[in-house]
ZAGU-733725 format. One record per residue (C-alpha): y negated, z negated, x; residue in three letters. Coordinates in steps of 0.05 Angstrom, whole numbers, padded with zeros to 5 digits, always signed. Layout:
<kenus>
YZXALA
...
</kenus>
This chain:
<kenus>
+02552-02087+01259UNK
+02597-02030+01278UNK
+02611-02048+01347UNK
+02657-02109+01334UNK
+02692-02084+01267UNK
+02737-02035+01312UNK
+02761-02112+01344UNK
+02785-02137+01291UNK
+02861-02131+01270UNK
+02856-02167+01204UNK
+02835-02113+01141UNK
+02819-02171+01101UNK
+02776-02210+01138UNK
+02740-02153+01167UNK
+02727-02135+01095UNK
+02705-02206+01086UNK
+02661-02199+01153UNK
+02632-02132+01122UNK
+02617-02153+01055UNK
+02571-02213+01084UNK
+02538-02169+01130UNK
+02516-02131+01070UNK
+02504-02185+01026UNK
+02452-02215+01075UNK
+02420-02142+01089UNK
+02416-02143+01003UNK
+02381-02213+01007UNK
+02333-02192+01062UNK
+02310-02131+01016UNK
+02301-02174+00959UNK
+02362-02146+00916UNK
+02404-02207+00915UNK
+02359-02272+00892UNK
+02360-02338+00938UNK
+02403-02380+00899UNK
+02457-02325+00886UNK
+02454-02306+00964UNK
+02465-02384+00981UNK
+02530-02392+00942UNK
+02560-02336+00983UNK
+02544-02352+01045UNK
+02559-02437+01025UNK
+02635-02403+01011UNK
+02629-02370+01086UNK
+02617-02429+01122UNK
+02545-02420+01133UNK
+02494-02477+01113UNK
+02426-02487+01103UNK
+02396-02533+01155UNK
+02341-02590+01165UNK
+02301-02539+01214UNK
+02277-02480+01175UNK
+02301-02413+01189UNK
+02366-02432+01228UNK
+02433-02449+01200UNK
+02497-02496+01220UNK
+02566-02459+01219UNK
+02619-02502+01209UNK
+02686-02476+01227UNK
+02748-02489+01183UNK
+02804-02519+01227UNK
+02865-02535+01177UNK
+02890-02608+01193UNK
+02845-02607+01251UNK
+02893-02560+01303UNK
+02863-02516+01348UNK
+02894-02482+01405UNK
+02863-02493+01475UNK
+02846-02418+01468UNK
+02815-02431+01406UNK
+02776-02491+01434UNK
+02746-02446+01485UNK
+02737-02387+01437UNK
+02688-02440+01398UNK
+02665-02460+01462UNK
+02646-02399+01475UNK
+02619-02374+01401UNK
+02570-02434+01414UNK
+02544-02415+01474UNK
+02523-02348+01446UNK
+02498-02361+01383UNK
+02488-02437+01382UNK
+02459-02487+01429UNK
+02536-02497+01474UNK
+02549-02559+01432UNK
+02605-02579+01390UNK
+02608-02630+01337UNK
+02674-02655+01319UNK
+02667-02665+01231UNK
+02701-02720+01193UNK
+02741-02670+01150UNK
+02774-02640+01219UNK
+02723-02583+01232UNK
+02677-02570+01281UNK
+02608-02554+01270UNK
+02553-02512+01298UNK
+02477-02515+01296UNK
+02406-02469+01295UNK
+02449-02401+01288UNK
+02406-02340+01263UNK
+02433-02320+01200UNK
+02437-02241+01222UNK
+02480-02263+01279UNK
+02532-02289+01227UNK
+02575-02234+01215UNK
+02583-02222+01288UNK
+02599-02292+01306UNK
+02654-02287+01249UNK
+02676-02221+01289UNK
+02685-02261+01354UNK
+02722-02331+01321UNK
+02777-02282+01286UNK
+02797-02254+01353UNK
+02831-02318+01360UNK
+02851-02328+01281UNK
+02792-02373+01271UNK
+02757-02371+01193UNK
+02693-02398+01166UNK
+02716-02372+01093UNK
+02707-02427+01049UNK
+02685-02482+01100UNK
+02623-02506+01052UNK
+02609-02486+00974UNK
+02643-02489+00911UNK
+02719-02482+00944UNK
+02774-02517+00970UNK
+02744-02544+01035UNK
+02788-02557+01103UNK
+02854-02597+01088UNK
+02861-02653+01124UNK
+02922-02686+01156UNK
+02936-02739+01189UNK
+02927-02719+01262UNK
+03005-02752+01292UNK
+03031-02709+01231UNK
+03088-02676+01274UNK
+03091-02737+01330UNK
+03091-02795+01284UNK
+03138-02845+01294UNK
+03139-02879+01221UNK
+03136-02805+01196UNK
+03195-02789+01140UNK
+03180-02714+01167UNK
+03128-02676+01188UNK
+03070-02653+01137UNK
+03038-02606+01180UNK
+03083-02542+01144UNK
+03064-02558+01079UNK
+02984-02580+01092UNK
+02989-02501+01129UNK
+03019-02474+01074UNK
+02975-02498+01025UNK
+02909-02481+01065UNK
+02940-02408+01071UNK
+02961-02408+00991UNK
+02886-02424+00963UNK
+02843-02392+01019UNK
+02816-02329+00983UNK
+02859-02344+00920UNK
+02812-02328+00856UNK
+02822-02394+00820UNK
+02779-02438+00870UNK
+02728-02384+00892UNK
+02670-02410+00847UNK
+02682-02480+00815UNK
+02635-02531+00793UNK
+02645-02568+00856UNK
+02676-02580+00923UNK
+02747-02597+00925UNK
+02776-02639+00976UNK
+02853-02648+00995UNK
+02895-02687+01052UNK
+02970-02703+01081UNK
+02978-02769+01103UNK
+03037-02770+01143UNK
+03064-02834+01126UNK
+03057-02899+01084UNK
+03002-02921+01123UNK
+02962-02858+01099UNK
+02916-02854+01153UNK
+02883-02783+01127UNK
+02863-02828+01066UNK
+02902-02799+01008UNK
+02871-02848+00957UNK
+02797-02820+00971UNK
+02810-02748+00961UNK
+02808-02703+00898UNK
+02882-02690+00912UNK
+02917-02734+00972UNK
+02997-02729+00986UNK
+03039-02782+01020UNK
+03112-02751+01051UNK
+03173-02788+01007UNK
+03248-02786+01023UNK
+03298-02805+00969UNK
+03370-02799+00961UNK
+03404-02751+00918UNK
+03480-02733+00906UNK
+03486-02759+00976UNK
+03429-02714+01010UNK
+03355-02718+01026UNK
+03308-02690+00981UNK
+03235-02681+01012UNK
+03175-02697+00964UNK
+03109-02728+00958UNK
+03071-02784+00923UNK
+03013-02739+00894UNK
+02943-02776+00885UNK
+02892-02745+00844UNK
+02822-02753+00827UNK
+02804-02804+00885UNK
+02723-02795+00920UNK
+02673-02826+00961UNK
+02596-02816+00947UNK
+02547-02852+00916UNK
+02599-02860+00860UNK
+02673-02885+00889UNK
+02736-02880+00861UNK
+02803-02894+00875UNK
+02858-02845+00866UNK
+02896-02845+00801UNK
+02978-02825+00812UNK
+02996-02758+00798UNK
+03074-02764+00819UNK
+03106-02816+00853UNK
+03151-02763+00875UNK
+03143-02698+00859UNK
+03191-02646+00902UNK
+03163-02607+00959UNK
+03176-02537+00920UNK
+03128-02564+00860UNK
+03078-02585+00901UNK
+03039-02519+00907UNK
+03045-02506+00830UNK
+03020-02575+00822UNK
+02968-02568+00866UNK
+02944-02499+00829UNK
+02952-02522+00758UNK
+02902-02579+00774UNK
+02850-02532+00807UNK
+02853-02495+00743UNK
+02841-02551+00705UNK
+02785-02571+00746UNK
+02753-02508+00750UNK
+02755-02488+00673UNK
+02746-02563+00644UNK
+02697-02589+00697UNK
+02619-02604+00701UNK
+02576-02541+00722UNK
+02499-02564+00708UNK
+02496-02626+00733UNK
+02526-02625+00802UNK
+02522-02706+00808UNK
+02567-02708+00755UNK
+02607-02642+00777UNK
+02671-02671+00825UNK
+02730-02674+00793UNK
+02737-02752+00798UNK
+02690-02749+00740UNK
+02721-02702+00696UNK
+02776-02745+00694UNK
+02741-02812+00689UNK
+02705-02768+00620UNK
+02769-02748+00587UNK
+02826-02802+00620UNK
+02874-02790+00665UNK
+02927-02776+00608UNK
+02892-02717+00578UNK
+02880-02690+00657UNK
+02956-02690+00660UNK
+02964-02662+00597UNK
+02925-02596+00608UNK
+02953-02593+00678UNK
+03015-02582+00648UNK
+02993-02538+00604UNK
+02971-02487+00655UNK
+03042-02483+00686UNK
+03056-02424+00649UNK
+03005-02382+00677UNK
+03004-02399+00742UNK
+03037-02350+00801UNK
+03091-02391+00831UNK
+03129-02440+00790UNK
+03170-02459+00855UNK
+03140-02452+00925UNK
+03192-02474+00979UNK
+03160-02481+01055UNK
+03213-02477+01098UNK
+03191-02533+01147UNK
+03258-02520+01192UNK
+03232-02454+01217UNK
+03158-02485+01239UNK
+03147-02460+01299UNK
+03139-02527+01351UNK
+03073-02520+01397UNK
+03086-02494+01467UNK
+03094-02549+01514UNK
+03071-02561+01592UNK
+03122-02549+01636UNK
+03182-02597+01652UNK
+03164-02583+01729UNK
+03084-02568+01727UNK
+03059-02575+01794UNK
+02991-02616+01779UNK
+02926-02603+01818UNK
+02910-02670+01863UNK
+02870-02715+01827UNK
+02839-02786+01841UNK
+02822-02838+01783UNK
+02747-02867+01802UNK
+02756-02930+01750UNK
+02843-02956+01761UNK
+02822-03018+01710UNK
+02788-02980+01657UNK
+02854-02927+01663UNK
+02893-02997+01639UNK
+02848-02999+01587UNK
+02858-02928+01564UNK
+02933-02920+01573UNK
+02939-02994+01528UNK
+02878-02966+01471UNK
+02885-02896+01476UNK
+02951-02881+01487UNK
+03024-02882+01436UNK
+03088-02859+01449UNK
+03116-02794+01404UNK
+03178-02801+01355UNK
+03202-02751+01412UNK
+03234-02786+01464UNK
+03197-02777+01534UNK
+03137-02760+01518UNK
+03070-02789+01497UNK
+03000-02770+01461UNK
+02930-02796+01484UNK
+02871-02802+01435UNK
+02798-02780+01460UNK
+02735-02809+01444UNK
+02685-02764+01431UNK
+02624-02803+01411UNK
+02580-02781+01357UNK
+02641-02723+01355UNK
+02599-02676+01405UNK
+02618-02648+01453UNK
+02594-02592+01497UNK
+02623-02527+01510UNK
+02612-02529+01587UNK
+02658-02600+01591UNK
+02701-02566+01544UNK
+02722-02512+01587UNK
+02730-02564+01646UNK
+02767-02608+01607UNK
+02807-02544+01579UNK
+02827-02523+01648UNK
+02846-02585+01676UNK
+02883-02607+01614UNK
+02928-02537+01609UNK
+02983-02550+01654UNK
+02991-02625+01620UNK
+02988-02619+01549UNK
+03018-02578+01496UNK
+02978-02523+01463UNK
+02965-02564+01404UNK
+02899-02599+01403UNK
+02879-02641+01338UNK
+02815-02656+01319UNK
+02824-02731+01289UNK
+02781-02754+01222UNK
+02738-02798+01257UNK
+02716-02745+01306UNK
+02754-02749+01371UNK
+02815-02705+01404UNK
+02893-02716+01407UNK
+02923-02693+01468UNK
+02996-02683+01455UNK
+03067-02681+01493UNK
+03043-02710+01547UNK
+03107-02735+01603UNK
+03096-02809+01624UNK
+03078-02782+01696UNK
+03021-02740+01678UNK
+02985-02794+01640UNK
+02949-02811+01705UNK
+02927-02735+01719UNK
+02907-02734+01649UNK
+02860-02784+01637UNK
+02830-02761+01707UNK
+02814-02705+01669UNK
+02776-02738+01622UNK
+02742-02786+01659UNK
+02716-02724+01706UNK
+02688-02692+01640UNK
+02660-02763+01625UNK
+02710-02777+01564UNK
+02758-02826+01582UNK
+02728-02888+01549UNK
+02777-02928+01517UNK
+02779-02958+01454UNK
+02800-02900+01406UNK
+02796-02915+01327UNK
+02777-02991+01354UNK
+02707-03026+01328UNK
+02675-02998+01385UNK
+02695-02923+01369UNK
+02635-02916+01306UNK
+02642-02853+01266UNK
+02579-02827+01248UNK
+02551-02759+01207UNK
+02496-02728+01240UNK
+02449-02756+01193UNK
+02365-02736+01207UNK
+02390-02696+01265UNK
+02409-02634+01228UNK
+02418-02654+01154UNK
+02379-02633+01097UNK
+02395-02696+01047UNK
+02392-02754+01110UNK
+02349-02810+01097UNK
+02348-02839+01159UNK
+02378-02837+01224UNK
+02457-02845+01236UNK
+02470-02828+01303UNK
+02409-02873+01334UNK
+02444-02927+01309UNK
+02510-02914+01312UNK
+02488-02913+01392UNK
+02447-02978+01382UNK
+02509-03011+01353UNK
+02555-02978+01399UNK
+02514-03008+01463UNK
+02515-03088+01426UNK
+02594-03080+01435UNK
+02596-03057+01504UNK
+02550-03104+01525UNK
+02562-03171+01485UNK
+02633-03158+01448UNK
+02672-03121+01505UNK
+02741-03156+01486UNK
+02730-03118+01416UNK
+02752-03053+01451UNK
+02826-03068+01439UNK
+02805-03086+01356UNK
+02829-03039+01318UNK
+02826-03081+01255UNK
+02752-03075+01240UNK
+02729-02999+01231UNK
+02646-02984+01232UNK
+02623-02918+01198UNK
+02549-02896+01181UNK
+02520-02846+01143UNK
+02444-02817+01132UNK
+02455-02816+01061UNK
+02492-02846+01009UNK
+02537-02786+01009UNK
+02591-02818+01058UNK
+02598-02767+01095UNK
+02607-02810+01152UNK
+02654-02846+01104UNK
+02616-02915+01098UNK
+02653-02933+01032UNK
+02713-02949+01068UNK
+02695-02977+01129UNK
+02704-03055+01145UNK
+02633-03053+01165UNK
+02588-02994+01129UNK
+02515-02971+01142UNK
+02480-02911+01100UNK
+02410-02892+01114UNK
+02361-02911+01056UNK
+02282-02934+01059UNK
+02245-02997+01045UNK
+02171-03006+01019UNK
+02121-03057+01054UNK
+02049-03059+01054UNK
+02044-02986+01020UNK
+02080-02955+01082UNK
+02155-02936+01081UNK
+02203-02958+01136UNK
+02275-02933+01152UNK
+02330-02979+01127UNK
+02405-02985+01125UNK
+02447-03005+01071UNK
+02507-03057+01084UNK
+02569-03045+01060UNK
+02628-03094+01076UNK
+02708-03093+01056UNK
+02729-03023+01050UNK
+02794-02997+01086UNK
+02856-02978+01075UNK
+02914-03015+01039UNK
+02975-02964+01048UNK
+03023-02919+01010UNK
+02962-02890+00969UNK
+02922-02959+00958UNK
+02850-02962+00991UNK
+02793-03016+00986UNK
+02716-02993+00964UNK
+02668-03026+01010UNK
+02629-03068+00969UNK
+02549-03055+00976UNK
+02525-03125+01000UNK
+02449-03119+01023UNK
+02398-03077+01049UNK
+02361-03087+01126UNK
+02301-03044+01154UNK
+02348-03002+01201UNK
+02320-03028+01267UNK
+02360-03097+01252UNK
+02422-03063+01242UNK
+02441-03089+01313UNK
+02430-03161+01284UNK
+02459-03145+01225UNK
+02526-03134+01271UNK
+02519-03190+01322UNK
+02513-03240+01257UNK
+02575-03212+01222UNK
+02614-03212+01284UNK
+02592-03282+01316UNK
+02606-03304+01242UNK
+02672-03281+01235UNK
+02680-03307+01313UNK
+02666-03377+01280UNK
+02701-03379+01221UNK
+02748-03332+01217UNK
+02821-03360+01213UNK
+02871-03346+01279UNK
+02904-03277+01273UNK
+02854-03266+01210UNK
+02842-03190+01191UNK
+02764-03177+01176UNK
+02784-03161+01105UNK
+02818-03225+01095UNK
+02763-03260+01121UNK
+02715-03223+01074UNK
+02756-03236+01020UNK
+02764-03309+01038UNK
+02684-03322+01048UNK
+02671-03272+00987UNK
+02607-03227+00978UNK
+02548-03276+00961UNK
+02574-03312+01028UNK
+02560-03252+01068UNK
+02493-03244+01028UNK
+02467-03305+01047UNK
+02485-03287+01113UNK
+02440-03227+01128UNK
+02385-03249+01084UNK
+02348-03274+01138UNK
+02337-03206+01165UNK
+02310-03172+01099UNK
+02247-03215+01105UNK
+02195-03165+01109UNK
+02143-03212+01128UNK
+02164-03214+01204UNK
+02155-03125+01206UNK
+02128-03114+01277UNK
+02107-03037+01292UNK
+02174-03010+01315UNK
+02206-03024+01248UNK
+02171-02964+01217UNK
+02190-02913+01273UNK
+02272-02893+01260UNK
+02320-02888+01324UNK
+02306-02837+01376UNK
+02242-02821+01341UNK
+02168-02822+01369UNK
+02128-02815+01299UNK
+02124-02866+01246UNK
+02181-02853+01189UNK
+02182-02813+01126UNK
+02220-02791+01073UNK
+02230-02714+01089UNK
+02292-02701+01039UNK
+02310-02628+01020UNK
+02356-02592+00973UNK
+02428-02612+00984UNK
+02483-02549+00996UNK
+02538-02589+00989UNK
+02555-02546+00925UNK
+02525-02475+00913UNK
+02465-02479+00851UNK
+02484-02449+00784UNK
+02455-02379+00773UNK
+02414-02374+00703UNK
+02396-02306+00715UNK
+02420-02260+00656UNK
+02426-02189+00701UNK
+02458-02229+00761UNK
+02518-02260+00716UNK
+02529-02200+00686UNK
+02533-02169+00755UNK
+02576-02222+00776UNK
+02619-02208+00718UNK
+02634-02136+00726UNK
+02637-02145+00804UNK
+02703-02196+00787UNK
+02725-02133+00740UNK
+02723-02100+00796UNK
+02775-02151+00829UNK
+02823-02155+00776UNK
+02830-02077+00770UNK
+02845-02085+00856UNK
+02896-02137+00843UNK
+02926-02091+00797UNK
+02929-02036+00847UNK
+02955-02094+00893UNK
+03016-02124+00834UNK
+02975-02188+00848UNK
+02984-02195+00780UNK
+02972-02272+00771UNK
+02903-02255+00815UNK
+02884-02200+00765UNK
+02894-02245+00707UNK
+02841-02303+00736UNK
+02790-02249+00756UNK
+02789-02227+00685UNK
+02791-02290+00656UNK
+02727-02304+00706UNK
+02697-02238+00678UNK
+02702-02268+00604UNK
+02669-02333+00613UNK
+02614-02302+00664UNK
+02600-02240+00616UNK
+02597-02300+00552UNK
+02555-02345+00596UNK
+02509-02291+00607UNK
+02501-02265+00537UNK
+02492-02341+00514UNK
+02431-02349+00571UNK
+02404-02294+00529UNK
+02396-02326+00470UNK
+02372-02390+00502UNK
+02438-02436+00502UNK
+02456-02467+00574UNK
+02525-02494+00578UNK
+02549-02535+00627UNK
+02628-02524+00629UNK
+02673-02460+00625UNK
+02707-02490+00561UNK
+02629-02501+00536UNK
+02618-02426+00555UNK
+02678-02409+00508UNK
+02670-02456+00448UNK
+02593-02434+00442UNK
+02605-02357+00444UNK
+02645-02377+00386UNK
+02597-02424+00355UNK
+02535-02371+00369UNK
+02564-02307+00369UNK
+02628-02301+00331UNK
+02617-02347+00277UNK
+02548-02317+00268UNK
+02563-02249+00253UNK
+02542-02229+00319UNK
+02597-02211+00346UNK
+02662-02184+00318UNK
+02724-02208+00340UNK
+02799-02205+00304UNK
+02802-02277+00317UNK
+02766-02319+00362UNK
+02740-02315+00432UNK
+02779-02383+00444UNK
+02845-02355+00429UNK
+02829-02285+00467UNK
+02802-02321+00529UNK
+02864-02375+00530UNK
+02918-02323+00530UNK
+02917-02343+00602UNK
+02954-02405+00594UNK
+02996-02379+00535UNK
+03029-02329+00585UNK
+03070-02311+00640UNK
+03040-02276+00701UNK
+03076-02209+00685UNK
+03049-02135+00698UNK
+03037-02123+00621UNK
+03002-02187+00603UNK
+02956-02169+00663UNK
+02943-02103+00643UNK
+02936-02117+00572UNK
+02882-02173+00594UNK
+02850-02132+00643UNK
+02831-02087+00578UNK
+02805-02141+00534UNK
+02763-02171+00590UNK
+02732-02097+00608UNK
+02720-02076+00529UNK
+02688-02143+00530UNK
+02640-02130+00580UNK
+02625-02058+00560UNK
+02604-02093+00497UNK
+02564-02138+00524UNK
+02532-02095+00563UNK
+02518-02049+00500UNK
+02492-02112+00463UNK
+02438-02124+00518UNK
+02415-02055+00511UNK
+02406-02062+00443UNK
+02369-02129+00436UNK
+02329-02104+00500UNK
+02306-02041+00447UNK
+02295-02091+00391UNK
+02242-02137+00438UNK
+02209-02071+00464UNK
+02197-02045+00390UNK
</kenus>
């Protein structure tokens, strides 16, 4: 490990880089147990994998930007400790596959060189914020979110309030109205706002909160309408707290915060948000957007190398599906598709090179797993997509019905039922070859997932598929549940696709030509899909595809899953979407005085709102430990603090001036100053000393 530390110009990720290194060497000895190991390395990006032994990487991009340095920098981590492909995520990342988990550290070591992170990428955190990817280019744009979506990824990465929650927590900038990064299906969502004040323009947001996909989806409730772009952060941190002390631990089905507030109401949720403004670190955060820093552009006079486009009528087709003009005048951005989102790291580089003297240095990756190409001069649109086409990527149709979003489903994932990407290709190849004309739709949107996770965000796709199973004859074939009617509204409304019927998978193709023939048929002239489903209604669309659930007419095929050779099975694992609780007495209390530990360094630091949370975290881990002990699980921090109470203080157990409620919840009853944080520091560390002098004694009790 020694020999790439001395690279690294960042102390505190090469602490970060460290620390894992040692934490894996502890779990290969034994000293750190499985479950404990796999929530740190879940909040460093690395995950556990279908294959046994191997592990996927996924690499945090914030709003999906990478420069083309950084694109080859991945491109090159890949082909060193990966298999030289890429695969472009749904939440702007990019993910990579069978990496040794020793090699970790070192392939952390080579991303940073070019200010790339995996911290926090998977686990109990706040994952990779999304944005919309023409945030910064968009023409219907009041301004540009990109500032604030940066300075809220830099705010909460590492920050101690969201480094062990109950659950994932997922946030995104739309940057207008038509909230293309999905606002209303996040945990926290933001649409940019202009209004009118004393004669000026204020900038602000419409704040949506508690939104979700999964097997369970909700709809965003309002937070703000308009909330100023100063109050946004504190906003932002007052409801992680909230989440994080108030929400669902045990049961991790029940754990994301849309639930929390669908248990208490939406009222209440505000209520205690509010009532954490008092402790939390900023009470104003100001980004000031006017100094970002604009991408560096090609050159006004780049000399291009000569070129020749094989395919002048499919070019057409690109410049009029994949191509929009910028809010700023004279230039132009071009979408890539990127099917199935992978893409390899030798085309990379080609494409890389070729694109450099054409395109600014500001590459997104888009949510349904392509590129954006940007600031591109009307000339060099030619050289551009010859680029492309060259690296075989120039097929238009971008975001259209032809353009399917798909997770990687049985390919890599642990909780896939069956296979997305088969027939997301399957599909794919029924438009190309029967429904060409539908490249230029962008009305109808496909998406598939393996599972009913959504991860390929089924629930709000037009047309939805998620991998499930069917019974016949005592053997079990692959299947695909339909969804139908999801999509987005605009300024913060969505539509949840409704769940209409379910198909064994290998008549998913059917399955499409009948919905599309259908709609062909009937639908009205200049009739959206949506309005058509609406029109014809669910049982209508039922009756449809019922024809094809008739598992009478099986032939042999329908129990073998796309791009398999062996008849199907169920082979679900253990999910890591969220890291598992630890019920191990001598491990919380470890964990407890290790976040001590923290609080006294953020003292030392005058982090002093950071000092505060790590010793409210040693409180509740130190009481959730000592409870374990006596045999009482609890499955929420406020649980944790209302049964020390219960079992402890009121008992005679434990003696307290007071109650552990009011000595734990000084945290919202005070400001973030140096001697609240110092006086709390104390309280949490006699605490533990006294719990760790209580499990000496009951330890000499049971050995007497």
């Amino acid at each position: 490990m020694q020999s790439f530390r001395t690279e690294l110009e960042n102390p505190v990720v090469e602490k970060d880089i460290i620390e894992l290194e040692k934490k894996i060497r502890l779990f290969r000895e034994g000293q750190i147990p499985e479950e404990k190991f796999r929530s740190l390395r879940l909040a460093r990006g690395i995950y556990g994998q279908r294959q046994a032994g191997v592990q996927m990487i996924r690499i945090k991009l914030p709003y999906g930007k990478m420069t083309l340095e950084q694109w080859k920098r991945i491109s090159d981590v890949s082909d060193e400790y990966s298999t030289g492909n890429l695969h472009l995520t749904t939440r702007q990342d990019i993910q990579i596959h069978f990496v040794s988990l020793e090699k970790t550290p070192e392939l952390w070591s080579k991303l940073d060189l070019d200010d790339i992170t995996i911290r926090e990428a998977c686990g109990n955190t706040v994952r990779n914020i999304t944005a919309s990817d023409k945030a910064g280019i968009d023409p219907e744009e009041p301004f540009d979110v990109t500032p604030y979506a940066d300075a809220t990824f830099r705010y909460f990465l590492r920050n101690p309030i969201c480094q062990d929650m109950g659950r994932k927590f997922k946030m995104a900038f739309s940057s207008s109205d038509a909230d293309t990064a999905w606002a209303f299906m996040h945990d926290l969502g933001v649409i940019p706002k202009v209004r009118v004040e004393n004669g000026r323009d204020v900038r602000g947001f419409k704040v949506l909160v508690g939104g979700g996909l999964g097997a369970q989806p909700y709809l965003a409730h309002v937070g703000h309408e308009f909330l100023e772009e100063d109050q946004l952060i504190p906003y932002i941190e007052a409801v992680l707290r909230v989440f994080d002390r108030h929400g669902e631990r045990a049961s991790r089905h029940k754990a994301r915060m849309k639930f929390l507030i669908q248990k208490i109401g939406f009222e209440e949720f505000q209520r205690l948000v509010e009532e954490e403004r008092i402790a939390i670190k900023s009470k104003s955060f100001h980004v000031d957007a006017d100094t970002w820093a604009a991408p560096e552009l090609p050159a006004a006079d780049a000399v291009l190398p000569a070129y020749t486009i094989k395919d002048p009528k499919k070019y057409e087709a690109w410049k009029q599906t994949n191509v929009f003009q910028q809010r700023q005048a004279g230039y132009y951005a071009a979408y890539v598709r990127v099917p199935l989102g992978n893409i390899s790291s030798v085309i990379s580089r080609q494409v890389i090179e070729g694109l450099r003297p054409a395109v600014a240095n500001d590459v997104r990756v888009t949510a349904n797993q392509g590129l954006l190409l940007k600031y591109i001069q009307p000339a060099h649109l030619p050289y551009v997509f010859s680029v492309l086409e060259a690296g075989g990527f120039a097929e238009p149709g971008f975001d259209s019905i032809a353009d399917i979003t798909a997770c990687p489903g049985t390919d890599t994932c642990n909780l896939a039922i069956s296979s997305s990407t088969g027939i997301s290709t399957a599909l794919e190849l029924v438009i190309q070859e029967e429904f060409p004309d539908l490249v230029y739709n962008k009305d109808i949107k496909i998406k598939i997932s393996g599972c009913m996770n959504s991860c390929g965000q089924h629930g709000i796709a037009a047309i939805g598929f998620h991998g499930s199973s069917l019974k016949s004859g005592g053997k079990v074939l692959p299947a695909l549940q339909v969804l139908l009617g999801g999509g987005i509204v605009g300024d913060g409304v969505g539509r949840v696709a409704d769940k209409v019927i379910k198909v064994p998978s290998k008549r998913g193709p059917d399955v499409l030509r009948s919905l599309l023939n259908d709609f062909e048929a009937n639908g009205q002239k200049d009739e959206k899909f949506n309005d058509y489903y609406d029109r014809q209604g669910e049982k209508y669309f039922y009756d449809l595809l019922k024809p094809l659930t008739d598992l009478n007419t099986l032939i042999d095929e329908d129990f073998v899953d796309w791009g398999q050779g062996d008849k199907f099975a169920t082979a679900i694992g253990v999910g890591e979407c969220a890291s598992v609780v630890i019920d191990l007495v001598a491990t919380l209390l470890f964990e407890g005085e290790e976040k001590l530990q923290w609080s006294k360094t953020g003292l030392d630091d005058k982090q002093y709102a950071d000092s505060i949370y790590h010793s409210y975290s040693t409180f509740v881990q130190t009481a959730k430990a000592l409870l374990l002990g006596e045999g009482v699980s609890c499955n929420t921090q406020t649980g944790i603090i209302n049964d020390f109470d219960k079992h402890f203080v009121e008992t005679g157990k434990w003696s307290l001036d007071g109650s552990f409620k009011t000595l734990v919840l000084q945290i919202n009853q005070n400001e973030p100053s140096e001697s609240f944080a110092k006086q709390y520091y104390q309280q949490a560390s006699d605490f533990y000393q006294q719990a760790q002098s209580y499990r000496q004694q009951s330890a000499a009790v049971v050995a007497q």
